[in-house]
C-alpha positions in Angstrom: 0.0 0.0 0.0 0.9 3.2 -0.8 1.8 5.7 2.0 0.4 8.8 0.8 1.9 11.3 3.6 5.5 10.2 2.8 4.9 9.6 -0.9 6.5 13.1 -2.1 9.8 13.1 0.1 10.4 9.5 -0.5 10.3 10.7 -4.4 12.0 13.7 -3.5 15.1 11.6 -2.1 15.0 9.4 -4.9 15.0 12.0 -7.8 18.3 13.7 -5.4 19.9 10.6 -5.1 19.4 8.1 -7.9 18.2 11.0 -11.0 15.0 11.6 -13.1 15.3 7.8 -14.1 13.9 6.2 -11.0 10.7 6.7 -9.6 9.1 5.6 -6.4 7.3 2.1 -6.9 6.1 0.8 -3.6 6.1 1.2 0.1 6.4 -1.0 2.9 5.9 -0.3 6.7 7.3 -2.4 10.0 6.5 -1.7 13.0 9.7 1.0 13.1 10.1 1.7 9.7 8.4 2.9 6.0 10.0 1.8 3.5 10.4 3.6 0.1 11.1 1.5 -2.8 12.2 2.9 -6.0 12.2 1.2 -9.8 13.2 2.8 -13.1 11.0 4.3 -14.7 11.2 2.0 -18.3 11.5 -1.4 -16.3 9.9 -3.3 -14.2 10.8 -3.2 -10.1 11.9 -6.7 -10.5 14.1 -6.6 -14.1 18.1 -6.7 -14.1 18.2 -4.3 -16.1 16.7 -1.1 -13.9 18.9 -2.7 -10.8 21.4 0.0 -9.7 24.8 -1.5 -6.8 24.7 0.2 -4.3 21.2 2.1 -3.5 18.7 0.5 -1.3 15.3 2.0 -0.4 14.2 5.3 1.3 13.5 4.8 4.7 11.5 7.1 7.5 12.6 6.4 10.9 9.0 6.1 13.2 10.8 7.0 16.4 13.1 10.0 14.8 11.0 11.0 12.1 13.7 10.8 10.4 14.4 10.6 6.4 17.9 8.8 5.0 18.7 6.8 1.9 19.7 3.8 2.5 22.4 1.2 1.0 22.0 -2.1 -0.5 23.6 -3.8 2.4 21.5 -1.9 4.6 18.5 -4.0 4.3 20.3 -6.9 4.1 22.0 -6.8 7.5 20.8 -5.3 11.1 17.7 -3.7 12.5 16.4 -3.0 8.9 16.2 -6.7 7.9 15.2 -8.2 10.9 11.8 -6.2 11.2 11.1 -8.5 7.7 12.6 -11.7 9.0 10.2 -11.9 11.6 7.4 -10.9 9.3 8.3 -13.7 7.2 8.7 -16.3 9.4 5.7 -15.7 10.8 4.3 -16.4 7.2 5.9 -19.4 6.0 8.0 -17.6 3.4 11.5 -19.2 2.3 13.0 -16.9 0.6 12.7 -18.1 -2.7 10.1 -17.8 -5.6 7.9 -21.4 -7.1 9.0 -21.9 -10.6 5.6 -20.6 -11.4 6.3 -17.9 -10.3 9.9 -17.4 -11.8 8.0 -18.2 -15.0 5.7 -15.6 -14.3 8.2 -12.7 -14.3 10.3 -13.8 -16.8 7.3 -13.5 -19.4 6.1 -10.5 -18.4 9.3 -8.7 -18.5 10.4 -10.9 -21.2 14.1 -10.8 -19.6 15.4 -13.8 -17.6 17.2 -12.3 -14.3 20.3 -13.8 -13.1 17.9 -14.4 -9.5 15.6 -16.5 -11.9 18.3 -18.6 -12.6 19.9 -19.0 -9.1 17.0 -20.1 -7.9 16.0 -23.3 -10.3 19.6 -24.0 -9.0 19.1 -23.9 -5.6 15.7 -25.6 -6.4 17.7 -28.1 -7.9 19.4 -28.6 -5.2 16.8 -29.3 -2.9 16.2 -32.0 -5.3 19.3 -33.6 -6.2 21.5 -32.6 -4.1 24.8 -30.1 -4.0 26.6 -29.5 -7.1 29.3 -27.7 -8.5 28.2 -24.4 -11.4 29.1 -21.5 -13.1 27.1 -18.8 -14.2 28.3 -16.8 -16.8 28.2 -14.2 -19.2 29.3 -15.3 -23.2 30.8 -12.0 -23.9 32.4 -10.2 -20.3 31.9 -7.2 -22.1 28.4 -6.9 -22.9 27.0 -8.9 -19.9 23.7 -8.5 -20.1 22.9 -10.4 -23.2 23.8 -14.1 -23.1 24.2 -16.3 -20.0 26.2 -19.6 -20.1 25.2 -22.1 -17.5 28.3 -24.8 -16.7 28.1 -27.5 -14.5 29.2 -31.1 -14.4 26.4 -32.5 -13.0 23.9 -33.9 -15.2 21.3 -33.8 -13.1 21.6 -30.1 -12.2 22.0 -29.6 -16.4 18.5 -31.2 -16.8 16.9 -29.4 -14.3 17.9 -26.1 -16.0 17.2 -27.2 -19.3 13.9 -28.2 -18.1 13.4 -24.8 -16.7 14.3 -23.3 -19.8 11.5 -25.2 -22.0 9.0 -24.8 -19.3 9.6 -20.8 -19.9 10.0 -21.1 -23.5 13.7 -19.7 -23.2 15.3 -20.1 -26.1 19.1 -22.2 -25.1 21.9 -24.0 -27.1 23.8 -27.0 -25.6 27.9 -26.6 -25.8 30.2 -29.5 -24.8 27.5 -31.1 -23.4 28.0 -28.9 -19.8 27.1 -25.7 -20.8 23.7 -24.2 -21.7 23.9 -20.7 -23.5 20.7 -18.9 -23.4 19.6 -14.8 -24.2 18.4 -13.2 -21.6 15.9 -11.4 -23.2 13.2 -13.8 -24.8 12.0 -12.1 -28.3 
């Protein structure tokens, strides 16, 4: 839900901060906190492609009232991410998206995220067990394009495959461990 009262500084930081590019998307509020969460303003919130390093959400303190931008990490680590920890224990949540859901995503932004992809692995995992992998890019200079999945393991190599038919990604199979598939589905 969107927070009406804080709406305009949250924006207000993010145009400061991050440029006319990014827009506020969504708010969140904990019990000390209200979250602002920005996206750009041609992508999706959840698309790789809009993702800026370093730049977490805006925040508004309850107890200060007070405004800050905060860092990646920040919401990663501490009091920040603990007021969500809780809230998702309490609601079952694991961390990690249902393949539908991946699937989901990926067709509406019609752009595979290198999250989607980590997380049929670790899916995979649950499955099969721990194996060895490499994600990577096909050309280091224009990574965004083309992944290349490697990994020994058949197993793990079917699973992604599997995923990538299910999706209707588009993939090639090279020395039998890698899978090279675009990112962005045409």
């Amino acid at each position: 839900m969107m927070h009406k009262k804080y709406k305009d500084k949250f924006q207000e930081i993010i145009l400061e901060n991050l440029g006319e590019k990014y827009t506020l998307h969504n708010t969140e509020e904990s019990s000390k906190y209200i979250f602002g969460f920005w996206k750009h303003i041609a992508y999706e919130s959840d698309d790789d492609r809009a993702a800026l390093i370093g730049p977490g959400p805006v925040v508004f303190i309850k107890d200060s009232k007070e405004y800050k931008m905060l860092g990646s990490g920040d919401l990663v680590y501490g009091d920040y991410f603990d007021e969500f920890k809780e809230e998702d224990a309490k609601n079952g949540y694991d961390g990690w998206q249902s393949l539908e859901e991946l699937k989901e995503g990926i067709l509406r932004r019609k752009y595979v995220n290198e999250h989607d992809v980590i997380t049929v692995v670790f899916r995979a995992m649950e499955e099969i067990g721990e194996f060895q992998f490499n994600l990577d890019h096909v050309d280091p200079r224009k990574p965004m394009d083309t992944y290349i999945f490697l990994s020994e393991s058949e197993e793990a190599r079917n699973k992604v495959i599997w995923f990538l038919e299910y999706v209707g990604v588009p993939h090639q199979i090279k020395d039998t461990t890698n899978i090279i598939f675009d990112r962005e589905i045409k």
